[in-house]
C-alpha positions in Angstrom: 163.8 129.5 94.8 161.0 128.6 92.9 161.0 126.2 90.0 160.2 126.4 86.1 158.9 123.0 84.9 158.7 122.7 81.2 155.7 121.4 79.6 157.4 118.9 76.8 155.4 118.3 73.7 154.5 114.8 73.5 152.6 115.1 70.0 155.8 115.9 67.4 152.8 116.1 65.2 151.3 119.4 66.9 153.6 122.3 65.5 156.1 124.1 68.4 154.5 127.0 68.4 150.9 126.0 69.1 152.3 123.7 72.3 154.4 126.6 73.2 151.1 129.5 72.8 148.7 126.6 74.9 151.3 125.9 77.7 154.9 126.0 77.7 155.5 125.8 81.2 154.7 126.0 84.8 156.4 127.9 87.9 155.9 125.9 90.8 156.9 125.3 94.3 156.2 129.2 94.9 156.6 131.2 97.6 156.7 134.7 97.6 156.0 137.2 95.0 159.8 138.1 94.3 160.5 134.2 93.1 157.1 134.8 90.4 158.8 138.1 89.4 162.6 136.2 88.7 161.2 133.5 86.9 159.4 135.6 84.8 162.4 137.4 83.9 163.9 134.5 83.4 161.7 133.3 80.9 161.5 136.1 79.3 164.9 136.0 78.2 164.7 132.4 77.8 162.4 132.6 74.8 162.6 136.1 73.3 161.6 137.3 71.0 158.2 135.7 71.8 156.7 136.9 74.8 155.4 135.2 77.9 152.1 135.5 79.7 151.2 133.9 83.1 148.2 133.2 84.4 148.1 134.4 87.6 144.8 133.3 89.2 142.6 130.4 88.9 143.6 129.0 85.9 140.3 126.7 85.3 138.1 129.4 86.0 139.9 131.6 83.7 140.0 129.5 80.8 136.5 129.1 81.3 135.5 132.4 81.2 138.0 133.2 78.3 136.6 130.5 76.4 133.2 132.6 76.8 134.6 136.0 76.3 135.7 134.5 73.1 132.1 133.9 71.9 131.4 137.3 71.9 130.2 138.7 68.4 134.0 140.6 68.1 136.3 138.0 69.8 134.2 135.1 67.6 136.4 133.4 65.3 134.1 131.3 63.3 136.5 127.9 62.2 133.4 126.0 60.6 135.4 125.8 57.0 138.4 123.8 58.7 135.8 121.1 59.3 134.6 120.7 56.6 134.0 116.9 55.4 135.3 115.7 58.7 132.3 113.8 60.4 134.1 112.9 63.4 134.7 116.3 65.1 136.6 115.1 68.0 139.0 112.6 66.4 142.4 112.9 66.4 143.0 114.1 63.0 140.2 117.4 63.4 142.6 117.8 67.0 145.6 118.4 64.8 144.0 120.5 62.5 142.3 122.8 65.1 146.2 122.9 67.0 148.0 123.2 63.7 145.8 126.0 61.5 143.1 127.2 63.7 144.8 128.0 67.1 147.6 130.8 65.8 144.3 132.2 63.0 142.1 132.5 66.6 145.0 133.9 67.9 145.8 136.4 65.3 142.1 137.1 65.0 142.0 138.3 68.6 145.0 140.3 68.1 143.3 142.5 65.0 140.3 142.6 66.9 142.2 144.2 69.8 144.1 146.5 67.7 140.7 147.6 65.7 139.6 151.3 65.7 136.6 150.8 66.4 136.8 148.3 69.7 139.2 150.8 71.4 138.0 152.2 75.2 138.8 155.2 76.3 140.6 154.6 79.8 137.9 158.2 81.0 134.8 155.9 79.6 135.3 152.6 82.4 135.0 155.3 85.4 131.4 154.3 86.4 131.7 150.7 86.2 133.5 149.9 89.5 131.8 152.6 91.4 129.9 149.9 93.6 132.8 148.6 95.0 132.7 148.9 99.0 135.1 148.6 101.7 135.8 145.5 101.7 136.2 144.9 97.5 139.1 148.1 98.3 140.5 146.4 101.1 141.0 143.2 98.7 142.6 145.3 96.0 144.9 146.6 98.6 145.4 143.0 99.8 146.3 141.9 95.6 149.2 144.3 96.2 150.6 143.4 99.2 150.3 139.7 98.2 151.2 139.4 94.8 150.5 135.3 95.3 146.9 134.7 96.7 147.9 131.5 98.3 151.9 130.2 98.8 153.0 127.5 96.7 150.4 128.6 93.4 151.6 126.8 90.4 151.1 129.7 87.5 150.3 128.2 84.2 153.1 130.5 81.3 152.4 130.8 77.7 154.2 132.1 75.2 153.4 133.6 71.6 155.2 135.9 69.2 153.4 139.3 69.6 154.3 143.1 68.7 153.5 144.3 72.4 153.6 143.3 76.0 150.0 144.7 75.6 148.7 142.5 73.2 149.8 139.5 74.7 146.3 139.8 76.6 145.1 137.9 72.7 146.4 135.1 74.4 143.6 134.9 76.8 141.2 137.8 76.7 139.0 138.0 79.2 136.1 139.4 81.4 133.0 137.7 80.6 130.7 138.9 83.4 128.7 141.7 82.6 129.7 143.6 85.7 132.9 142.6 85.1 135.4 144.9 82.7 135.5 143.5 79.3 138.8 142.5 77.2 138.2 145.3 75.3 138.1 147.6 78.2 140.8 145.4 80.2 143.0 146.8 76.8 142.4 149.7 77.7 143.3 149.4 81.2 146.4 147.6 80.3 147.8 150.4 77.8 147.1 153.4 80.6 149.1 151.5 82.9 151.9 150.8 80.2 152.0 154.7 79.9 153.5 154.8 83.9 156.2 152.4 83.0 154.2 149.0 84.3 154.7 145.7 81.4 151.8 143.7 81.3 152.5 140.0 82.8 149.1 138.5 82.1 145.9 137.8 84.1 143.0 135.6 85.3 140.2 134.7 86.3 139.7 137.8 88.4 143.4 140.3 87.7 145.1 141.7 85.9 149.1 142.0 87.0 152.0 143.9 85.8 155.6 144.2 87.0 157.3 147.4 87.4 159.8 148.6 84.8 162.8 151.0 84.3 160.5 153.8 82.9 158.3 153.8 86.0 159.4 157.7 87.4 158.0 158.2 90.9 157.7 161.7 90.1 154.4 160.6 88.3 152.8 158.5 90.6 149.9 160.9 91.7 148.9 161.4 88.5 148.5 157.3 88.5 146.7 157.0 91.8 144.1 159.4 90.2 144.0 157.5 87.2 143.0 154.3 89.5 141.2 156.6 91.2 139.3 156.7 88.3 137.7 153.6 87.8 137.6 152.5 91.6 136.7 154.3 94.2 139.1 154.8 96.0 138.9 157.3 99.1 142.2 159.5 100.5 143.1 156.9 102.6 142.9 154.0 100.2 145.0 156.1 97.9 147.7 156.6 100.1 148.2 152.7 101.0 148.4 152.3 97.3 150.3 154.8 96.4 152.6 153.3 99.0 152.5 150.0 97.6 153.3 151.0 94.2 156.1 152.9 95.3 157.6 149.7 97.3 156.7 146.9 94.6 157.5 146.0 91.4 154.9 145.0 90.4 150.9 146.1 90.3 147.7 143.9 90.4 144.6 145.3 89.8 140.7 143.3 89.9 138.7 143.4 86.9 136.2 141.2 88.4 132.7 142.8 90.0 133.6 141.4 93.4 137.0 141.2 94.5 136.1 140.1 98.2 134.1 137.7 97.0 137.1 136.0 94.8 139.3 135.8 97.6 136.9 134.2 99.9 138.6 135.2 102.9 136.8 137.8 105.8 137.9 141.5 105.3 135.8 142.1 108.5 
């Protein structure tokens, strides 16, 4: 069985909820999907009501491109005015501040800017943007869902923040900075089609986005799902059938967001 190793605060003076919302533990010592699916259970009643978020794939990247994502002109949260006076922006003191009072406003920031009327994506408007995908990026998103854990033994970095929806929990690292790639507005968008077929948002990163299956998933409606994926990838009759066999053994569903699965997974589809 996997294992859930807590991340304990060593600053007292950097407030619970800020060490929790940066990283409150890691699952480690993985070895199959089902393992990443108990602990997140697990955790999820461990800490409700807050809400937990994993990051599922290359965690350095996907900060990195977060932190990008986060510079654009709707995710920027400009924190200038906390600074004020304080010449030395990396000391210790400007570190607590930016924990304490800037991280849950950024946070909360992302969150309305998520939520706002006039960022919304039609789940119809992202069908052209994955069109490009060949063969080989299909055969990857097949391979996401038969191997819900890239490589055995991935440590998966959890958060955890106090947050209306499972949905929104993607304010805690939105994503897709690429300009091939979906955006976090239009990952949103993916994320609240696939919570209308009974799938909770887990979390993401660098290059998916993962869900696990819940107790309003009805198999009755599971072609009107595959022709929703259908949608924005292109997948073929035969593609559609291995997935719509997957989703109907699994619990959970990982889908690419990136502009080159194959790539990602550096491994030879041929």
């Amino acid at each position: 069985m996997a294992k859930i190793k807590l991340n304990i605060r060593q600053d007292e003076q950097i407030d619970l909820d800020v060490h929790q919302f940066n990283h409150y533990a890691d699952i480690i010592e993985l070895k199959n999907c089902a393992e990443l699916l108990e602990c997140y259970l697990t955790l999820k009643q461990d800490v409700k009501p807050k809400k937990v978020f994993l990051v599922l794939d290359d965690r350095s990247q996907a900060e990195y491109t977060s932190m990008h994502a986060q510079l654009g002109d709707q995710l920027y949260f400009d924190d200038s005015q906390y600074f004020e006076g304080i010449e030395d922006i990396g000391s210790r003191d400007s570190h607590l501040i930016e924990s304490n009072i800037v991280t849950p406003l950024v946070f909360q920031h992302h969150v309305q800017q998520l939520t706002h009327l006039d960022h919304q994506r039609s789940f119809e408007s992202l069908a052209e943007k994955m069109q490009h995908y060949d063969e080989n990026d299909l055969e990857a998103l097949l391979y996401f869902n038969q191997n819900l854990l890239i490589a055995t033994n991935t440590e998966i970095m959890v958060k955890i923040a106090a947050v209306e929806t499972e949905a929104l929990k993607l304010a805690m690292m939105p994503n897709g900075y690429f300009s091939c790639d979906f955006d976090s507005f239009e990952n949103f968008a993916i994320i609240q089609q696939m919570q209308h077929y009974g799938f909770e948002f887990m979390g993401l990163g660098a290059s998916l986005l993962g869900w696990i299956k819940t107790s309003d998933f009805k198999s009755d409606k599971i072609e009107d799902l595959i022709q929703d994926l259908a949608l924005i990838y292109p997948l073929d009759s035969s593609h559609q059938m291995a997935m719509k066999a997957l989703i109907l053994k699994n619990n959970y569903l990982i889908l690419p967001y990136s502009e080159s699965p194959q790539e990602y997974l550096g491994y030879d589809l041929s």
